[in-house]
Each structure stands twice: as C-alpha cells, then as structure tokens.
C-alpha positions as CSV (number, residue, x, y, z in Angstrom):
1,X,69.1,120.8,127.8
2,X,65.4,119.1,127.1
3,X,63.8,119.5,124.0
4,X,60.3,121.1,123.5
5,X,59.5,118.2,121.2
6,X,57.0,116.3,123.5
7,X,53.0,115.3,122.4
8,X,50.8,118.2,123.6
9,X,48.2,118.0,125.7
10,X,45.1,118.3,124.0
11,X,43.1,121.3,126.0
12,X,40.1,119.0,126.3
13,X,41.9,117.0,128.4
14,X,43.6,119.7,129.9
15,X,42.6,120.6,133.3
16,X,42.4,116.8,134.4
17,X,45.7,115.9,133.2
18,X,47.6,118.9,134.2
19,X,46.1,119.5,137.5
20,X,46.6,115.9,138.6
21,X,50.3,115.5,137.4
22,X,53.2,116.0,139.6
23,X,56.0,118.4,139.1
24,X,58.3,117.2,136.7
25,X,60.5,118.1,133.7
26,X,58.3,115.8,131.0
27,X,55.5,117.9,132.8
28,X,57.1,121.6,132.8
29,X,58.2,120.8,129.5
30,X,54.0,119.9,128.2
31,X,53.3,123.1,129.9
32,X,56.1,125.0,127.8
33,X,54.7,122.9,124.2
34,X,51.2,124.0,125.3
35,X,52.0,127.8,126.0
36,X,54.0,127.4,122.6
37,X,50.8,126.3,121.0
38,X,48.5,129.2,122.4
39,X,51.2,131.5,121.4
40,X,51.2,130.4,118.0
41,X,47.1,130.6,118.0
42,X,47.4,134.2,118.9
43,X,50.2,134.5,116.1
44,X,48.6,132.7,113.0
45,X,45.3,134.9,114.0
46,X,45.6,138.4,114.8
47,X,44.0,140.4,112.4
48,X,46.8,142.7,110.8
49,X,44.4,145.6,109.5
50,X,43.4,145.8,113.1
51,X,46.7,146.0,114.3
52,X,48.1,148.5,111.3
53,X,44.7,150.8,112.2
54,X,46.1,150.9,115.8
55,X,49.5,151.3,115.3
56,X,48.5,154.1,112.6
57,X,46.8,155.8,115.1
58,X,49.4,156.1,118.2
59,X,51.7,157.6,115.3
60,X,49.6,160.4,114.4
61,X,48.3,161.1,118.0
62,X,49.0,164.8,118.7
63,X,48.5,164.5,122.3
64,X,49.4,162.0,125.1
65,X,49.0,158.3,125.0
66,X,47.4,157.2,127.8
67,X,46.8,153.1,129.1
68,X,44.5,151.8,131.1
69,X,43.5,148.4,132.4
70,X,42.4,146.7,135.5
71,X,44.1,143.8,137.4
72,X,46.9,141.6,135.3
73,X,46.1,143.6,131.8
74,X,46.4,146.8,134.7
75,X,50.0,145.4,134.7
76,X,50.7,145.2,131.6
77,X,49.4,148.2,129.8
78,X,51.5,150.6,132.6
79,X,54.4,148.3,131.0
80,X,53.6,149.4,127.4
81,X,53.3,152.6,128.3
82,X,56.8,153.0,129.9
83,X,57.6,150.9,127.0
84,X,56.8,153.7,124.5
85,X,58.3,156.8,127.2
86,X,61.4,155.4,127.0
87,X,61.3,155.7,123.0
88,X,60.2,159.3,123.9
89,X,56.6,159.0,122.8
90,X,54.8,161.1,125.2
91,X,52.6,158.3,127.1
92,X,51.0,157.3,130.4
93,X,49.2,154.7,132.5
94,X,45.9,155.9,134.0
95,X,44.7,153.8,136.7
96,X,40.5,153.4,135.8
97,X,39.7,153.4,139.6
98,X,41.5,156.6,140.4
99,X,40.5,158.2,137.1
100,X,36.6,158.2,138.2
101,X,37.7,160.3,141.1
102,X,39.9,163.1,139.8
103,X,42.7,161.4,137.6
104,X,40.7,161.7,134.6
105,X,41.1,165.9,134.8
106,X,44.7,164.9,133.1
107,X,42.9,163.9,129.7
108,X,42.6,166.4,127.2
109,X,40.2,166.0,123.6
110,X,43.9,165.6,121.9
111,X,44.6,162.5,123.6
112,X,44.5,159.1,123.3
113,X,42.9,156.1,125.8
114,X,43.9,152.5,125.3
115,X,42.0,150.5,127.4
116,X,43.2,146.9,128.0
117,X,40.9,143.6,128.5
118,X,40.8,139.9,128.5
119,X,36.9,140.1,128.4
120,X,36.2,143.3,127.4
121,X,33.7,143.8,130.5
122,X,35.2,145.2,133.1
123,X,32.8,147.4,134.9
124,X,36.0,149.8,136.2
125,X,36.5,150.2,132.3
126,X,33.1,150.2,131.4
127,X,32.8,153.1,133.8
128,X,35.5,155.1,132.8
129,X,35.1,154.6,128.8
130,X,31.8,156.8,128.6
131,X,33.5,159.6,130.7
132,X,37.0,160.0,128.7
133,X,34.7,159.9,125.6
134,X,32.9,163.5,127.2
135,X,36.4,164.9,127.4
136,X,36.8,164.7,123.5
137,X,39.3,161.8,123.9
138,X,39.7,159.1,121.4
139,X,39.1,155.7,122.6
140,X,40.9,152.3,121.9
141,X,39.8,148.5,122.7
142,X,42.4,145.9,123.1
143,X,40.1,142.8,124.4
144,X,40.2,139.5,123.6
145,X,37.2,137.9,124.1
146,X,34.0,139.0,121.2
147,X,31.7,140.6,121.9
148,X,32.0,142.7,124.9
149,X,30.7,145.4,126.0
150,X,33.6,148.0,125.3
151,X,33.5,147.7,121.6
152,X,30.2,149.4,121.4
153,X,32.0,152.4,123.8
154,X,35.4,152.7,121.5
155,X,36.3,154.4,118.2
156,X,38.7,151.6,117.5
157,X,38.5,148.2,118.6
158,X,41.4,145.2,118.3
159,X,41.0,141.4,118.9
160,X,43.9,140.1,120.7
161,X,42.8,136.3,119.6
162,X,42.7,133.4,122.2
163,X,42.6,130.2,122.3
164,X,42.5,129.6,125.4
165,X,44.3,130.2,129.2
166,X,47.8,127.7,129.8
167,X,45.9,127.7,133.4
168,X,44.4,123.9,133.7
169,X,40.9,125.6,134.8
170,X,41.2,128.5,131.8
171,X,41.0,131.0,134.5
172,X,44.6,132.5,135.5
173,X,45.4,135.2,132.8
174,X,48.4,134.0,131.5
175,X,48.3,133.2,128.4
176,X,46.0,136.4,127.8
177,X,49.0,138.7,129.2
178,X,51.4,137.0,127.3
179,X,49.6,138.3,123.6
180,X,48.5,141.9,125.3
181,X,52.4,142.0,126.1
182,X,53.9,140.8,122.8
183,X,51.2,142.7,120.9
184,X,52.1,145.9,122.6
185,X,56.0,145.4,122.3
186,X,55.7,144.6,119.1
187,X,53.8,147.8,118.3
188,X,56.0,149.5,120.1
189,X,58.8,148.4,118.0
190,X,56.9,149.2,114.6
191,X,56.3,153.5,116.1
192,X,60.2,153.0,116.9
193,X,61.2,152.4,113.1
194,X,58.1,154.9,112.2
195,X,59.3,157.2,113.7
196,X,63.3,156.3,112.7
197,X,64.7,156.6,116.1
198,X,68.4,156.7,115.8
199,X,70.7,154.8,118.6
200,X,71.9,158.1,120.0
201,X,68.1,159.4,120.7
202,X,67.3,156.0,122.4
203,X,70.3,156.2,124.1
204,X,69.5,159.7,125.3
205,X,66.5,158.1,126.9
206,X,68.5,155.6,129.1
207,X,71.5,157.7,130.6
208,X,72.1,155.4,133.6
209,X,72.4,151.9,131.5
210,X,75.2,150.5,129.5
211,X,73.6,151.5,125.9
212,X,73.0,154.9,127.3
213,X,76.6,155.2,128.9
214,X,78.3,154.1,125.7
215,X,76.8,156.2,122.9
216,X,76.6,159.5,125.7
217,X,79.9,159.4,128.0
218,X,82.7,160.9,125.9
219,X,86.7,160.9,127.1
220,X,86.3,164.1,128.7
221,X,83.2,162.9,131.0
222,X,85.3,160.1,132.6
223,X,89.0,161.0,132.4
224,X,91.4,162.3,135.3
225,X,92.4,166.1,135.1
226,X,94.6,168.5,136.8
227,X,96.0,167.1,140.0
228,X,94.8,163.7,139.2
229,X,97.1,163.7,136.4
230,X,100.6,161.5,137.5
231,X,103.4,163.8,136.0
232,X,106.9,164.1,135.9
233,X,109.5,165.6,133.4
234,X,112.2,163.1,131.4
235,X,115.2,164.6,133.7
236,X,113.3,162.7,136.9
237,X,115.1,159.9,138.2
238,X,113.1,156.9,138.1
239,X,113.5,156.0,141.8
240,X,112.7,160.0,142.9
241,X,108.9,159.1,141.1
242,X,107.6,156.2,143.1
243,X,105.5,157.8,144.8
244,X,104.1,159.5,142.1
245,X,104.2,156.5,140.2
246,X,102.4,154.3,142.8
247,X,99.8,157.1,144.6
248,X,98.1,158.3,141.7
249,X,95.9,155.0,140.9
250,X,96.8,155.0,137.3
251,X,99.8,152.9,136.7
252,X,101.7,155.2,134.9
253,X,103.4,158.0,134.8
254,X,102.7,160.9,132.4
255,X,106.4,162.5,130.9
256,X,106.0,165.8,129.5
257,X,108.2,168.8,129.3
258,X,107.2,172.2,130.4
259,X,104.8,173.2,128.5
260,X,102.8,170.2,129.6
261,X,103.2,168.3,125.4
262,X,103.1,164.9,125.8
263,X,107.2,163.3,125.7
264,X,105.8,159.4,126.6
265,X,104.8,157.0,129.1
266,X,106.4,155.3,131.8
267,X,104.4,152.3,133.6
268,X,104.8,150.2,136.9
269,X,105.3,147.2,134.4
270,X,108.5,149.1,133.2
271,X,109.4,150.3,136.3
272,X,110.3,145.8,136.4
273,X,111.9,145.4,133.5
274,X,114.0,148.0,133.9
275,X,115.0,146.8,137.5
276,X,115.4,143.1,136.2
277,X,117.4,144.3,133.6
278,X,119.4,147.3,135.3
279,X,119.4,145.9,138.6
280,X,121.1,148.9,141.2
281,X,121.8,150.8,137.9
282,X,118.1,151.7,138.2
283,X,119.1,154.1,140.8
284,X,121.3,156.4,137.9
285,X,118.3,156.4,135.6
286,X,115.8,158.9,134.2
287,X,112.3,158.6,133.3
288,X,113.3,159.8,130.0
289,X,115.6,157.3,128.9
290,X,113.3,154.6,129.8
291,X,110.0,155.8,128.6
292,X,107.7,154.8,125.8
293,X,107.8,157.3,123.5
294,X,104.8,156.7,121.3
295,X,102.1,155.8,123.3
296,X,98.7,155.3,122.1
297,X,96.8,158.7,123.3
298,X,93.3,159.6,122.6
299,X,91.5,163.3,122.5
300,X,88.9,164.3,125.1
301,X,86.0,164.3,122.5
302,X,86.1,160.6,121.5
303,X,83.5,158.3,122.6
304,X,84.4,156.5,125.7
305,X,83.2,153.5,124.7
306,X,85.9,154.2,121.7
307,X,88.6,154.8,124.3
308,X,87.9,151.1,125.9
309,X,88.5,149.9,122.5
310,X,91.5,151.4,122.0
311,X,92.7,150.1,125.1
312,X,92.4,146.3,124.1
313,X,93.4,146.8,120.6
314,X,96.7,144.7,119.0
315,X,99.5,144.2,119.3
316,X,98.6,144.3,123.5
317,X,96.5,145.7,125.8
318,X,96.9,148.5,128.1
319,X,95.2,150.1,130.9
320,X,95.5,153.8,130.5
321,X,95.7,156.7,127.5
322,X,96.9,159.7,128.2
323,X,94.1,162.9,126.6
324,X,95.7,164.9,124.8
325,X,94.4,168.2,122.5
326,X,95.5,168.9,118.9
327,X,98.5,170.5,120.2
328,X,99.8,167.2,121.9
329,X,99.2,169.0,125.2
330,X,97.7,166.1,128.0
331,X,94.6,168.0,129.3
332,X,94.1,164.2,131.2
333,X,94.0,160.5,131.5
334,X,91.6,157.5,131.1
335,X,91.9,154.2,132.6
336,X,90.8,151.6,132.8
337,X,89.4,151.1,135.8
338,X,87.9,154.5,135.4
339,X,85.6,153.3,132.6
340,X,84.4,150.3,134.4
341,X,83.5,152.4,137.4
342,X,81.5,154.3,135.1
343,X,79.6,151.5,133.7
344,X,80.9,150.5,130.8
C-alpha cells in the first residue's frame, strides 16, 4: 500500500498543477497529503472556547435542536442532526427554503437553531435567521469564512477555520464539509459522554443493527419453543427418531423424561459414531444409552449475544443449547443458525 509521504503541493501553485495532471497514484496520493494538510489547518486552529460555548449550549437546551443549512453544508447539518437523534437528543434538520413558507411554525422560544455556512452569507439563511429570532429561538453560526453577515444575526457564533478548498479552483466545498462534519461528530461525541450514555441506551436507539441486536435480543427472543422443540424420551430407539432427528432443523434431539427436565442430548454427529461404531447394533439401541448427559444449557434470560459465546467456547464448539428454567425444565432451544438469522 503507498505511503502518504510525498512533497505537497504548495496551494499557490495549486490549481495549475492539479488541474493539468493526469490521474495517477503519485497524483491521488498529493491530493490525499494536501486534504491532510487542510485538515490539520482546521485542527491546529479551531478556537476551543468557541467550540466548548457551543457544545455547552446543545447540553443545556430544554427544547429541540434544530439544523439548518443550504446546499452541501444543507447535507451535512441533516447528518449531525440524525447524528445526535440516534444518541436520543431530541433534534432536527429544518430545510431554510421550506421554513420561510410554513416549516418554521415547528420552532418554539425553547429551541435551538444551528445554522450551517461556508461563507456565512447565504441569503436562504440570512432570511430565515431574523424570523426564528421573532419566535424566541436561540440562534447559532457555524461559518467559516469572517465576517459574514450571520454573525451580526446569531446569539453564538463559531469559526470553523479554513485554509482553503482541496478543489484546484478553491471553489467545490470539500474541504469546507469535511471540518463542518468532523466538528459536528466530534461534538456529538463530547454531549454523548456529557450526558453518560450507557451501551444499552445507545443500543436501545439502534434495534435493527448488530450493536442494537446484541445488547437487546435475549435467549428467549430468538429460541425455538413448543412444537419447534425436537423431543424424545431416553426409552426411544435411536432409529424410531430420525425423523425427529432430521425434520426439526436443529441437529439434535432434546431427551427429557415426562415432566419435560432435561436428561441430555443426542446430535446427528452421534447418530455417526454410534453407527460406525455399533454398525446394525444401532438398530437395538436407545436414545438414552447413547446421549450426552451434561450438555451445556443456557436459561431464556441470558443475552443472546452470550448464548453465541457459549456456543464456541473450549473444549469444542457446538451448534445448539437447549433453554432451560431453574427447575432444569427445557422451555426451548437456540441454534445456531437461529442467531445468525437474527443478525448476530
């Protein structure tokens, strides 16, 4: 892989060099160093009372956070704003064009307006500042360019700095949404330890993803029950349970007496051994006398993410547990496959 490590482009020279050269990797790679460069610019220069004043202020908003911004910083202020739902801070993005014709009736004087801006002078914004600000709501400038013309309009105003756009012609915002993203994130990240968000909360948030799934699906959300459940009694003879053995999906059978306690398992992988090693003497055989009798179990309130580990825990893996309550009665089974299917 190619290092980073290449002379950078001065951005004097900038726009004649870059726009003339061919694609290349010693090219793409001077595009990467100069990005890097801007990045660091924005890094070794944002003003960190600005950006502990505004962070301050989203944690002791009472009411709704709401973003706004037009075009590219549009883009990315509706990303910081789902950014800070999904850490259940009550938030939302407020397009500037539809606000000036009804949208704005959503803002209330407890609320909170960031408005996002390269230059600070866009006339949608410009427009809409004075008329959230006759609603009682508290207004927020995140421009990067000084001065401009919403500073004189907000009650807090933060300099994003720049040094300039990666675009050879210092045009194309995207070196501009690159800060207004990691400034926001990275905000977002400081309210998340503010406001100590466990893992379980966050995971709350996210039900449908992998983080959610593991820290909210328990045994008893995913497992087999009633006539899923492959069962047979220690008296069976192996060959009767085939069927059983084979139609149920799981792998296993489940040997219990009549009270439905747990007595062992029986699995298709003994099913061979005991026909390699038993041969037609299979046929005179019960379940019972062939059966693992202490079989790793689990209880239908464990994490199923805890149930996957047990699985592939030493001395070897397996694919199933049977779920069983304090009483050693199987209320179910998990398998493998079932977990997977569920996402995790």
């Amino acid at each position: 892989m190619g290092s980073l490590s290449l002379s950078f482009t001065d951005p004097q020279d900038q726009e004649m060099n870059i726009s003339s050269q061919k694609l290349g990797k010693t090219h793409l790679l001077n595009l990467f160093k100069c990005q890097q460069n801007y990045l660091n610019h924005f890094f070794q220069n944002l003003d960190i009372s600005q950006t502990l004043a505004f962070t301050e202020t989203l944690l002791k908003a009472e009411g709704t956070i709401f973003f706004s911004g037009v075009g590219k910083s549009g883009f990315v202020a509706q990303k910081i704003s789902q950014t800070l739902v999904s850490l259940g801070i009550k938030s939302g993005f407020l397009s500037p064009v539809d606000a000036l014709h009804g949208d704005i009736g959503i803002l209330s004087a407890e609320d909170l307006l960031v408005l996002f801006s390269k230059s600070g002078n866009s006339e949608e914004l410009l427009k809409l500042a004075p008329c959230a600000r006759a609603k009682g709501v508290y207004l927020i400038s995140v421009t990067s360019v000084a001065p401009n013309g919403l500073t004189r309009l907000c009650d807090l105003n933060v300099h994003l700095p720049l040094e300039r756009e990666l675009c050879p012609f210092d045009l194309a915002p995207v070196t501009s949404t690159a800060i207004q993203m990691v400034f926001g994130d990275t905000v977002a990240i400081a309210l998340m330890g503010a406001r100590n968000l466990s893992k379980e909360e966050y995971a709350s948030n996210h039900p449908a993803g992998r983080i959610g799934k593991s820290l909210i699906f328990k045994v008893k959300d995913v497992m087999k029950k009633k006539d899923e459940l492959p069962v047979c009694r220690e008296q069976d003879l192996i060959m009767d349970l085939l069927v059983e053995l084979t139609s149920k999906g799981c792998g296993c059978l489940l040997v219990i007496n009549d009270d439905y306690h747990l007595l062992g398992t029986f699995t298709d992988g003994d099913l061979r051994r005991t026909l390699k090693a038993s041969g037609e003497g299979i046929f005179k055989l019960t379940v019972g006398e062939m059966c693992n009798r202490n079989p790793r179990t689990i209880c239908p309130e464990a994490m199923a993410v805890e149930a996957m580990q047990k699985m592939e825990s030493p001395p070897s893996p397996v694919q199933f547990l049977p779920v069983i309550n304090d009483e050693n009665i199987v209320i179910g089974i998990v398998t493998l496959h079932g977990l997977v299917s569920a996402g995790l």
